[in-house]
N, C-alpha and C positions, 0 to 999 in steps of 0.2 A: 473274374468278371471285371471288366471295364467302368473307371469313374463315372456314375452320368456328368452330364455338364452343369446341373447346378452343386451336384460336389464337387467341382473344380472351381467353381466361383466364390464357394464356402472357403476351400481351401487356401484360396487367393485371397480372399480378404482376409483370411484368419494370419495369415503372411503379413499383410500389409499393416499391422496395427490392428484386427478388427479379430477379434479369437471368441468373438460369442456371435448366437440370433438370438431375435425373441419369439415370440409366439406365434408373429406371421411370417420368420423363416428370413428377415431381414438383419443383417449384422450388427452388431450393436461396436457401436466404439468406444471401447474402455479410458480413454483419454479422454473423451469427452466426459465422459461420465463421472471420473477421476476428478475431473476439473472441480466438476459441479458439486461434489462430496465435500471436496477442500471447501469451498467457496460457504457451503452450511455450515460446513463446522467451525472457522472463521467467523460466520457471522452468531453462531454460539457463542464463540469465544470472547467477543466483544459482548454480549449479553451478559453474561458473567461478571468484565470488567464492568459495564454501565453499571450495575448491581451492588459491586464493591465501593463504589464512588459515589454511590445514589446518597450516604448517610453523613460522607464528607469527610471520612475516613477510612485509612488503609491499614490492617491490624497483620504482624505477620503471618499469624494464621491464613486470613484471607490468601496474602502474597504466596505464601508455600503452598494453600489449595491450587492458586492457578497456576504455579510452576508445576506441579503433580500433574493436574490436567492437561498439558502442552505435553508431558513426557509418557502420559497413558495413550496420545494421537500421535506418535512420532511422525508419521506421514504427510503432516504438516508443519512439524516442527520447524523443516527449515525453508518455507514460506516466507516470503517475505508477506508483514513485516512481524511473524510469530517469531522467526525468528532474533531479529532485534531487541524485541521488548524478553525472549527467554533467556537472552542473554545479560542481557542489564541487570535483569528481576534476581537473576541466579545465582550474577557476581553479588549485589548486595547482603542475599539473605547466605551468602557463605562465608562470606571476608566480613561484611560490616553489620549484623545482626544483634550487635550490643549497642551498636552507634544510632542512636534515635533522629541526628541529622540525617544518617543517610537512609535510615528506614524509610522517613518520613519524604523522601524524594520519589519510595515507588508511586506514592500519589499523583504522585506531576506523570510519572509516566504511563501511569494511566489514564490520566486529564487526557494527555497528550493522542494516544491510544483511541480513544473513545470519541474527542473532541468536545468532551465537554469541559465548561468553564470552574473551574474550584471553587470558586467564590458565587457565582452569577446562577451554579447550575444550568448553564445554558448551554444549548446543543447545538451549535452554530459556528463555533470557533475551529480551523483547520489545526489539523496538528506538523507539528513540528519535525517527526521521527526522521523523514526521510532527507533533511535541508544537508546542504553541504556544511560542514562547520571545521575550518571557519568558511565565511561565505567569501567566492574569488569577486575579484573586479568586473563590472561588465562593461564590457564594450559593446555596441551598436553598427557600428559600420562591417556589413556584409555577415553581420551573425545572424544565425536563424532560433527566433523565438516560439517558444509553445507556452499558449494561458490556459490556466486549467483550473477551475473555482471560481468564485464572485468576487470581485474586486471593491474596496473601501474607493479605491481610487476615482471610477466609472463605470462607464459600459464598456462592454468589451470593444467596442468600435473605436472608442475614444483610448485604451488601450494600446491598441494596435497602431492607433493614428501618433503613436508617441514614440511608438517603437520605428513605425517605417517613417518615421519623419527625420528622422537620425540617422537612415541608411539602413535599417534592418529589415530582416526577414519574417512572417507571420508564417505558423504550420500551425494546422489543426489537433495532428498529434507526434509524439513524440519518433524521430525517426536517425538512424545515425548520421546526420549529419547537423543533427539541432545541437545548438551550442549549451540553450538555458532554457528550462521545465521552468518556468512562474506559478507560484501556488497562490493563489487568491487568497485574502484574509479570511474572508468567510467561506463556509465551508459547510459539509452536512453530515451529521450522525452516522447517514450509511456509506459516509466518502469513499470507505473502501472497495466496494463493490458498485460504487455509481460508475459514472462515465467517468465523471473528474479521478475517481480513485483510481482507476486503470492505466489513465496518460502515467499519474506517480506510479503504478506496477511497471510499465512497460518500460519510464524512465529509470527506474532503479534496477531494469533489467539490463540494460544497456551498457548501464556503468558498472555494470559486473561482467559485462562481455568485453570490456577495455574502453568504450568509448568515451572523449570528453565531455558527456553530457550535466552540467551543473544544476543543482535541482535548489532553485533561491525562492526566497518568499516574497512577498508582494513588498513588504514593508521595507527591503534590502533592494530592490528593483528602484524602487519610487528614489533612493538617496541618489542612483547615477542619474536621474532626469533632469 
């Protein structure tokens, strides 16, 4: 017996990236859905760190739970940016785990991680994780810019009005042929998954496919002006 035509269109999508339906017999896209998994469990992940930080101290124990946790998800593990912090967190508690300097450093990196302040407890501060280090030279004439966060500096007009006043280029988001990613000082708790956090995904996706896209902070930006 012959396919009918909606099992050939089953079949074709289940080809094309799409290997399930749901209950009304419409495909379901595992990539999407994929996405959206990582993206929860991410933002567990950081509920975790906010948690470990909440009391203004970071105890190995804590550090080894969330290394354990990241290695019980593997399927995110290499996510940016779980993967960064699994790596930093992993060297420490293997090599320097008697050294209480550098124990005492996973805190910063989970300041950093989570955006909040060590001192301030405030959830405001952009983090650090993804800056180029050390930070390159910027130039202005005929480079293409992307601002991404709140600026200490201004508005974002007044931004923009600095950078194309110099010869540059403004892009809304990050694209291969943008030169420099600007991270705003200020910043927000769920930076990750906001708008703002995503230009930093896409940026840091980019400069993993080769391109030279520099990912500088506001406060490194503002010295060339």
């Amino acid at each position: 017996m012959g396919k009918s035509e909606i099992e050939k269109i089953i079949e074709g999508t289940m080809k094309g990236g799409r290997d399930e339906v749901n209950e009304q017999g419409q495909p379901v896209n595992r990539t999407f859905n994929a996405k959206r998994l990582n993206d929860r469990e991410i933002d567990e992940l950081i509920g975790i760190a906010k948690g470990i930080v909440s009391d203004g101290v970071v105890t190995v124990d804590e550090a080894q739970f969330f290394v354990g946790w990241i290695e019980s998800h593997k399927h995110i593990a290499k996510e940016w940016p779980v993967d960064v912090l699994y790596s930093r967190i992993k060297h420490i508690l293997t090599e320097h785990v008697d050294d209480q300097e550098e124990v005492s450093q996973i805190f910063s990196i989970f300041a950093e991680f989570t955006g909040m302040n060590p001192v301030q407890r405030c959830a405001d501060l952009s983090t650090s994780l993804p800056l180029c280090n050390p930070a390159p030279p910027i130039e202005f004439e005929d480079r293409e810019f992307c601002l991404t966060g709140k600026f200490t500096f201004g508005s974002r007009n007044r931004c923009v009005a600095e950078i194309t006043g110099r010869g540059g280029i403004c892009n809304d988001h990050p694209r291969q042929r943008t030169n420099y990613l600007v991270i705003g000082l200020v910043g927000s708790t769920d930076w990750i998954h906001s708008s703002f956090g995503r230009k930093i995904e896409r940026a840091v996706e980019l400069k993993k496919e080769g391109f030279p896209l520099a990912i500088i902070s506001e406060e490194h930006w503002v010295k060339y002006l």
